[in-house]
PAPA-532653 format. One record per residue (C-alpha): residue in three letters; x, y, z. Coordinates in steps of 0.2 Angstrom, whole numbers, plus 2048, in hexadecimal, padded with zeros to 3 digits. Example, Ala and Ser with C-alpha at 12.3 -4.5 7.8 and 13.67 -1.06 7.14 Angstrom:
BEGIN
Ala83E7EA827 Ser8447FB824 
// end
This chain:
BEGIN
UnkC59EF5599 UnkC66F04599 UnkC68F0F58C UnkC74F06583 UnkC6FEF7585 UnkC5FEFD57A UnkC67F0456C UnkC71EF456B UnkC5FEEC566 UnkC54EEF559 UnkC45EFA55C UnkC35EFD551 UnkC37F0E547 UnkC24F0E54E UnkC25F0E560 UnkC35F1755D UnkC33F25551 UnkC1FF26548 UnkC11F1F552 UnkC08F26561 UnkC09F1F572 UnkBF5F1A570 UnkBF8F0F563 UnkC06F09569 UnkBFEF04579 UnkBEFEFA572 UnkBFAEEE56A UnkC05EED579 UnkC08EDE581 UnkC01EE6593 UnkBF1EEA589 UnkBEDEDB583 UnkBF2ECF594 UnkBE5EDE59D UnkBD7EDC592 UnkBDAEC8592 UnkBD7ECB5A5 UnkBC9ED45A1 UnkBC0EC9596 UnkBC3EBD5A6 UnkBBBEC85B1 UnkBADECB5A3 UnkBAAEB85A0 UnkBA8EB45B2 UnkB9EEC25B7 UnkB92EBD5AA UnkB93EAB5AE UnkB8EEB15C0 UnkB7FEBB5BB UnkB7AEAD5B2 UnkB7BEA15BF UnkB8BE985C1 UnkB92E975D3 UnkB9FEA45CF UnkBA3EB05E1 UnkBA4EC45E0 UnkBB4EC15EC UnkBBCEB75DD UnkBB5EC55CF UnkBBDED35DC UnkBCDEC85DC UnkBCFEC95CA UnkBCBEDB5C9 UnkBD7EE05D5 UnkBE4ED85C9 UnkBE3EDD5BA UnkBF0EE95B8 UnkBFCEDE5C3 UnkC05ED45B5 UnkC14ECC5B9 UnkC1BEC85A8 UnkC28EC05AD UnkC1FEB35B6 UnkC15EB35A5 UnkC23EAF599 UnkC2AEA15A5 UnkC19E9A5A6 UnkC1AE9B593 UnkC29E91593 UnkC24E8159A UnkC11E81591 UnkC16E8B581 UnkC05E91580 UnkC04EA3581 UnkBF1EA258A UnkBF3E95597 UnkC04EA059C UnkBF8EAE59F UnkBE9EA65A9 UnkBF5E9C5B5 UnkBFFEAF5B8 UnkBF0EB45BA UnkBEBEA85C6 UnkBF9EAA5D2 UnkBF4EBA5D5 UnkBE1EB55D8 UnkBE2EA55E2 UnkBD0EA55E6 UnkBCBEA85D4 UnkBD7E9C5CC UnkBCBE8F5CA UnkBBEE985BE UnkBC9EA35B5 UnkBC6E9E5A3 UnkBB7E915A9 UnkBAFE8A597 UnkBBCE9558B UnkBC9E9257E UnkBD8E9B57C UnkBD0EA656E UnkBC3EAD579 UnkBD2EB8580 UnkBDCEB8570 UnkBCFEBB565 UnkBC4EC756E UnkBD2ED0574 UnkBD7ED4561 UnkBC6ED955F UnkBC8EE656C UnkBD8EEB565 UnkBD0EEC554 UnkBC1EF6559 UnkBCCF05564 UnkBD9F05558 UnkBCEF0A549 UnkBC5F16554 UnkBD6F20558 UnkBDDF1F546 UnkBC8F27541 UnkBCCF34550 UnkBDCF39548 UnkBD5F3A538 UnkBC5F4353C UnkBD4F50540 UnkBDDF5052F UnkBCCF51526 UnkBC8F6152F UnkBD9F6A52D UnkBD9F6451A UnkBC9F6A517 UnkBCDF7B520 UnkBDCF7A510 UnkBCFF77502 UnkBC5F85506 UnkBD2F9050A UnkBD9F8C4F8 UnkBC8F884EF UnkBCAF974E3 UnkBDDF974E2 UnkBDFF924CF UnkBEFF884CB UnkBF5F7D4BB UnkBEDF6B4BD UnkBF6F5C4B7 UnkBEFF4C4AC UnkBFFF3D4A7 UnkC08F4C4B2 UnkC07F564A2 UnkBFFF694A4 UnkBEBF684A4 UnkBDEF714A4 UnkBDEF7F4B5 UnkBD8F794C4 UnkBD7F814D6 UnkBE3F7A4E7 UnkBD5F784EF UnkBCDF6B4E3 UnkBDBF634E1 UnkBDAF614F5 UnkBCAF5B4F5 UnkBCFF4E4EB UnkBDBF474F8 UnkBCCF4B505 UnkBC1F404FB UnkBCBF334FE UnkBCFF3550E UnkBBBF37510 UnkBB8F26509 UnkBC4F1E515 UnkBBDF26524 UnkBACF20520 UnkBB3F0E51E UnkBBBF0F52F UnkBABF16538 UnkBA4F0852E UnkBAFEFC535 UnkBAEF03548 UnkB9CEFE548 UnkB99EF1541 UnkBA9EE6548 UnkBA1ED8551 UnkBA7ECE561 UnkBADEBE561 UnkBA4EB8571 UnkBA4EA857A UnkBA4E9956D UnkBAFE8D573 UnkBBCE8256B UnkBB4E8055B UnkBA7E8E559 UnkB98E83562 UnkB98E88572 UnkB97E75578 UnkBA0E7C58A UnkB95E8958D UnkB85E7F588 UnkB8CE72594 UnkB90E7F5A3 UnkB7EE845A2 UnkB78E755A2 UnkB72E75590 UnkB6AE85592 UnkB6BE8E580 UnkB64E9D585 UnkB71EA2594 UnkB7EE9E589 UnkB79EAA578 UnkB76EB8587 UnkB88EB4591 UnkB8CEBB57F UnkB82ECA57F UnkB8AECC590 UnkB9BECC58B UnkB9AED457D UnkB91EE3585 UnkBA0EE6591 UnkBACEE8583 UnkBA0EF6579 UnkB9BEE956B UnkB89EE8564 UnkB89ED755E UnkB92EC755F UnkB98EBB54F UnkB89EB054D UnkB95EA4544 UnkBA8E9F548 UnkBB4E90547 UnkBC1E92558 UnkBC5EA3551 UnkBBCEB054A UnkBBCEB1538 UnkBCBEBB533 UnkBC4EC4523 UnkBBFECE530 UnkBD2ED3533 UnkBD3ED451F UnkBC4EDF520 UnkBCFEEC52D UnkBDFEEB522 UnkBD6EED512 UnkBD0EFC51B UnkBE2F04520 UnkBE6EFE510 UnkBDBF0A504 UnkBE2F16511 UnkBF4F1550E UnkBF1F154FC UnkBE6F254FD UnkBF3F2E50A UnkBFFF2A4FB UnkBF9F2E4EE UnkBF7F3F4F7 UnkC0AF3F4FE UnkC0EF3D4EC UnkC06F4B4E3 UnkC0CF584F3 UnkC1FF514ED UnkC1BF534DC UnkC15F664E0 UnkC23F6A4EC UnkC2FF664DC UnkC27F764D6 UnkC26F814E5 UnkC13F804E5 UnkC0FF764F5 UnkC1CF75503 UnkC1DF6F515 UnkC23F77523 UnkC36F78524 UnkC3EF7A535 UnkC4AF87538 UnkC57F7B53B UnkC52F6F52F UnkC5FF65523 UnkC59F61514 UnkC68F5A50C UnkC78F55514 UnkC82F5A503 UnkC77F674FE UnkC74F7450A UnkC65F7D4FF UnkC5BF6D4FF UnkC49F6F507 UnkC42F5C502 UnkC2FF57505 UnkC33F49514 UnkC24F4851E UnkC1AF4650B UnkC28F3A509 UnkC27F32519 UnkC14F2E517 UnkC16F26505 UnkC25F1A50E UnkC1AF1451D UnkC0AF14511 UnkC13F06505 UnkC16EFC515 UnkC05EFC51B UnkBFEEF9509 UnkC0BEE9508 UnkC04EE351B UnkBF2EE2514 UnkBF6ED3509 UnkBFAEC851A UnkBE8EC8521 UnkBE0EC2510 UnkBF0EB250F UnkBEAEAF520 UnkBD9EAE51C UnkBDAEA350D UnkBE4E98519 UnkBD8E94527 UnkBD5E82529 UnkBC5E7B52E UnkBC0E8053F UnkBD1E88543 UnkBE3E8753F UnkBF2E9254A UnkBFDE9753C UnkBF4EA953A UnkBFCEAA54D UnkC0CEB254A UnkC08EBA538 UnkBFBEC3541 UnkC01EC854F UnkC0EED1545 UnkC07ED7536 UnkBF7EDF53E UnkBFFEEA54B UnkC09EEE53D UnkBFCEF6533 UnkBF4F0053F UnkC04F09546 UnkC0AF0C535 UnkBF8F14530 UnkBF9F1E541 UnkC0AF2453E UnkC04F2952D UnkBF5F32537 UnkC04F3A543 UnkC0CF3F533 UnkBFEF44529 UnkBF6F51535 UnkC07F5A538 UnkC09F5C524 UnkBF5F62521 UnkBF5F6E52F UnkC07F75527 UnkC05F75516 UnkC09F8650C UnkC03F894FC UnkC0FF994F1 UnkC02FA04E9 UnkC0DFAA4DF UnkC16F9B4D9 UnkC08F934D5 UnkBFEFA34CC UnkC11FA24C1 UnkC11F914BB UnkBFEF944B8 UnkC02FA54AD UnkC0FF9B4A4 UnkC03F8F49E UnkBF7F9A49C UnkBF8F9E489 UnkBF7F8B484 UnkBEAF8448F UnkBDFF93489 UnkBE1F90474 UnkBD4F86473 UnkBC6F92479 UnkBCFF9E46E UnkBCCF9445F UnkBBBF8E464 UnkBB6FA0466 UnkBBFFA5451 UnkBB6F9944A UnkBA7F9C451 UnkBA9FAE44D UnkBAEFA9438 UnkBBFFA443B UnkBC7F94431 UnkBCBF8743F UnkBDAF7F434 UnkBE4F8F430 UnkBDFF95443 UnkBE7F8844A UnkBF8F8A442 UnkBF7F9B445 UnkBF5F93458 UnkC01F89456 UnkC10F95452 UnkC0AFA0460 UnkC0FF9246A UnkC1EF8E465 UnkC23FA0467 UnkC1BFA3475 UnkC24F9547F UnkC35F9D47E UnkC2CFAF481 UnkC30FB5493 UnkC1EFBB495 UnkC15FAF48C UnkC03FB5491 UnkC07FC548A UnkC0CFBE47B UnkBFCFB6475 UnkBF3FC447A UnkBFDFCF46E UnkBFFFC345F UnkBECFBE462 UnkBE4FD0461 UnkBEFFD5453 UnkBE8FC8448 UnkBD5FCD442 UnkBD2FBA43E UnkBD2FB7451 UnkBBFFC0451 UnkBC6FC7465 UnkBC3FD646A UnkBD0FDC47A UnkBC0FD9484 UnkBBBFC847D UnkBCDFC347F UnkBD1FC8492 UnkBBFFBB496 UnkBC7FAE48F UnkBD9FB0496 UnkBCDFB34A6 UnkBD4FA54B2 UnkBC3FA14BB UnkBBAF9E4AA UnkBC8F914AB UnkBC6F894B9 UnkBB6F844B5 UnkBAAF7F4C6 UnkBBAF7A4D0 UnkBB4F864DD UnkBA1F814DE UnkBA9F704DF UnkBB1F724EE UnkBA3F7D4F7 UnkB97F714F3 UnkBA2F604F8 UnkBA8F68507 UnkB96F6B50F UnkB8BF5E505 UnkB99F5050A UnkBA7F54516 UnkB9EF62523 UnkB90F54527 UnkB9DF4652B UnkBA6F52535 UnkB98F5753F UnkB92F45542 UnkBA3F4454A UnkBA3F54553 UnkBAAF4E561 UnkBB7F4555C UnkBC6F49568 UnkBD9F42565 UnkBE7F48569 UnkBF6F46559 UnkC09F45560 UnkC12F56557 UnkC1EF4E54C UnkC30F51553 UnkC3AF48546 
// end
């Protein structure tokens, strides 16, 4: 295809712009016509070491092809059976003559399909747990960095009671936490499909072997040993239950939502100059106005996140739909919603791990708005503290309340209360008295110990479990 030709087509924003080659890859169609050949290979070495007359010159033959696919030959084989699978077995076949014969012996067409999503399934979840391993690290790097770095916190996105950055963080980190065990939940215990046959019974099987019930629950074992999978589905129709696809998107799913959740408070934050990404020294930020330094990779994350939260709604129609044994309409949805996902979620990862690792905090912006508030998020200890000392709560509090109204037209509003409040003998506070409970870390409560103690109690022991995690995350270039 030339150049022009290609822009005169459309192309996925995923394979174009956001997701990594790796992922890309495993939900390409030379990945999964290479692991069909594969599970070929797999099911007649087993059938071999099991006792059917199956040659090592045909297993050799097949194993020298694997990579060889003529895709050509594949979609005009296509064209005359319209079934996907017999396309590849007889492509397959031409270029293993002496092997054509047993390749696919006892099988249905999900043996291939379904095993090979399960393949798919596994890898794919392990590099999106890789690249998150890598975002949990660098996040919580942030969070200590900023556990004591005291900033105004928000409830109905309304000034609250102080927090710290790097509690607020570890809030995010929680999340992403709780997703990250879900996926290593899912890597795990993901099952194998297997060999069962047309209808789950393994009837072929049973009958290759000559009734033989034992060689056929360890041609299983076999199989599924090859592929790095623990255990096989004890149970199945043609297909393998596709809650277990509902099960992974529900997974990326609570991802996306935590991602933008995350996303969202960075915006809200960067509208006040207290977060902000990195901003190239080219960068546009507006077309129209040349000032304009706008959140985009927060911004991208949220977009992509909404996509990938509306996909997760496909796998749970599909599996409400399933007729008896089997039915082929989850074909087509599938193959396009659950590669889907995952690219989004590993274009969110891309995204995600360039904004962690560049993420500023203005400390000085943030200890302003903080002083700002200061005098009104502190009134109630000052009250608490009068009346404990004699003072009348009622005539107190209106004394409170006008130094509010004053004090939030006063360019130095902290020095305002402090003035008005130590003039007034009712207010029992000596200059001492009052500077402990302006005192900002008396405010923040045990945010701090928070962190500390979440970060080595709850993130440090995941992160060493998964010490040697190794990815490599694609910089973000646009």
């Amino acid at each position: 295809m030339t150049n022009a030709a290609r822009h005169e087509e459309y192309v996925s924003p995923f394979s174009a712009r956001y997701a990594s080659k790796e992922m890309s890859h495993l939900f390409s169609d030379h990945f999964r016509a290479s692991t069909f050949r594969r599970l070929w290979i797999s099911l007649a070495r087993a059938q071999q070491t099991l006792g059917l007359p199956i040659q090592q010159t045909q297993i050799a033959q097949m194993e020298g092809q694997v990579e060889n696919i003529n895709f050509e030959a594949v979609k005009e084989y296509e064209k005359r059976f319209r079934h996907d699978v017999m396309a590849h077995i007889h492509a397959y076949g031409d270029l293993c003559p002496d092997a054509k014969k047993i390749i696919h012996l006892g099988a249905t067409s999900c043996y291939v399909t379904d095993n090979a999503d399960l393949i798919q399934l596994k890898k794919a979840i392990r590099l999106l747990l890789d690249k998150l391993i890598a975002v949990l690290k660098n996040l919580s790097a942030f969070a200590e960095t900023e556990a004591k770095t005291a900033c105004l916190s928000y409830t109905h996105y309304q000034t609250a009671q102080p927090t710290t950055v790097g509690k607020r963080a570890c809030l995010w980190l929680q999340d992403l936490l709780l997703d990250a065990r879900e996926w290593e939940r899912i890597e795990h215990s993901l099952p194998f499909l297997g060999a069962k046959g047309a209808t789950g019974t393994q009837a072929s099987f049973l009958s290759l072997f000559e009734g033989d019930h034992s060689k056929v629950q360890k041609l299983e074992t076999l199989i599924a040993k090859d592929f790095g999978f623990a255990k096989t589905l004890p149970i199945s129709g043609q297909t393998y239950s596709r809650k277990l696809d509902l099960n992974c998107l529900n997974a990326l799913e609570s991802f996306a939502a935590s991602v933008h959740k995350m996303a969202t408070d960075i915006r809200l934050l960067a509208h006040d100059g207290e977060l902000s990404e990195a901003f190239g020294k080219e960068q546009v930020g507006s077309s129209a106005m040349p000032f304009k330094k706008n959140p985009i990779y927060s911004e991208r994350i949220c977009g992509i996140a909404r996509f990938v939260i509306s996909l997760a709604q496909n796998p749970a129609y599909t599996t409400a739909t399933q007729w008896l044994e089997r039915s082929l309409d989850d074909s087509s949805n599938r193959r396009l919603s659950i590669p889907e996902a995952f690219l989004g979620v590993d274009a969110i990862l891309n995204i995600l791990s360039h904004l962690v690792s560049s993420l500023r905090v203005d400390r000085e912006i943030v200890h302003s708005n903080l002083e700002k508030n200061l005098p009104f998020l502190v009134m109630e200890n000052l009250l608490m503290h009068a009346v404990k000392k004699g003072g009348n709560r009622q005539t107190l509090h209106e004394k409170l309340r006008q130094i509010a109204l004053h004090a939030q037209k006063h360019s130095h509003p902290l020095s305002h209360l402090k003035t008005e409040v130590e003039k007034d003998k009712e207010f029992h506070a000596s200059p001492q008295e009052l500077n402990s409970l302006l005192n900002v870390s008396f405010l923040i409560g045990r945010a701090p110990e928070q962190v500390a103690d979440f970060l080595q109690n709850e993130v440090q022991p995941f992160l060493a479990k998964h010490k040697n995690s190794s990815v490599t995350i694609p910089s973000v270039e646009i």
